[in-house]
N, C-alpha and C positions, 0 to 999 in steps of 0.2 A: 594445778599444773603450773610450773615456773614457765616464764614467759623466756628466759635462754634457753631452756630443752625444747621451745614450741618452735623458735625460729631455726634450732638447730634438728630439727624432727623434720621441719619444711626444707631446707639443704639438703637434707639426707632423700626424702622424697623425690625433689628436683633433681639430683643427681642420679639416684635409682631409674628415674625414667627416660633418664637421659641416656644413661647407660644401657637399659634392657628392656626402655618400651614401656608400656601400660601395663602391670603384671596384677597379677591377685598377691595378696600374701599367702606366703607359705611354698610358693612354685620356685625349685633348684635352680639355678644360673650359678655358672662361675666367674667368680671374681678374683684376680690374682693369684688363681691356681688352686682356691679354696674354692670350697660348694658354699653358697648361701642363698638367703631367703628374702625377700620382704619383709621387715617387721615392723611391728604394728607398734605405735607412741609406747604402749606397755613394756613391748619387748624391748625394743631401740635405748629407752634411757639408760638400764642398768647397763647393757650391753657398753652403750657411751661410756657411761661411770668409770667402767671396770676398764675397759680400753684405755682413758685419761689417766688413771691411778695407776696402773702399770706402766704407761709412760712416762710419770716423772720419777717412781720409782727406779725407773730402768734409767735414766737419765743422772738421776743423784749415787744411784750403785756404781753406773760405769763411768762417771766424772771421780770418781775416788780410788778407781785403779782396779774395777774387780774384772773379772771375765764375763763374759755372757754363755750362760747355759743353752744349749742346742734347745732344748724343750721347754725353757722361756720363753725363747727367741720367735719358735715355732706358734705357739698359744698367745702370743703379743701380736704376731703375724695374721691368722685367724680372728682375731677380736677383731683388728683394724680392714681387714676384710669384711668381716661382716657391716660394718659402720660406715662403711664406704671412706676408708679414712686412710691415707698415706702411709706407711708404717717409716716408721724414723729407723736410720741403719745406725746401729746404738756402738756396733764396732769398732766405727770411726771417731768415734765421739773421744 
C-alpha cells in the first residue's frame, strides 16, 4: 500500500463519517445528487485514480478550447461523488 492513498483513504473515511455517521460499507447515502457507498481501501484507490485522471484530462482539454460533453461532465461528476471529492466546474475554466 502507498502511504499517499493510506492518508488519503484516512480523509476520505474522516469525511464519510462526518458526513453520514458511522456506516457499514456498501449502505446507499446520497451525496450530491448521486447514490453512493462506503468503500473499502480496494474500492476507494482506483476510484481516486480514475477521478484524478479525468481531472486533469478535463482540465488540459478545456484549457485548449474544447467543449465539455454532457456525459463527461455527468461521469466526472459521479466519480467525484463517489470519492467525496469537490467536482471542478471545467466550464469556466
Amino acid at each position: 500500500m502507498n502511504r499517499e492513498y493510506i492518508d488519503i483513504y484516512d480523509n476520505y473515511l474522516r469525511l464519510f463519517e462526518e458526513k453520514f455517521g458511522d456506516m457499514e460499507s456498501g449502505l446507499p447515502v446520497r451525496n450530491d445528487g448521486y447514490i453512493v457507498s462506503k468503500l473499502s481501501y480496494d474500492e476507494f484507490v482506483p476510484k481516486w485514480t480514475e477521478c484524478k485522471q479525468l481531472e486533469s484530462f478535463l482540465r488540459e482539454t478545456m484549457s485548449n478550447g474544447y467543449t465539455l460533453n454532457d456525459a463527461v461532465e455527468h461521469e466526472y461528476k459521479k466519480l467525484c461523488a463517489s470519492v467525496l471529492e469537490k467536482a471542478k466546474d471545467f466550464k469556466t475554466v
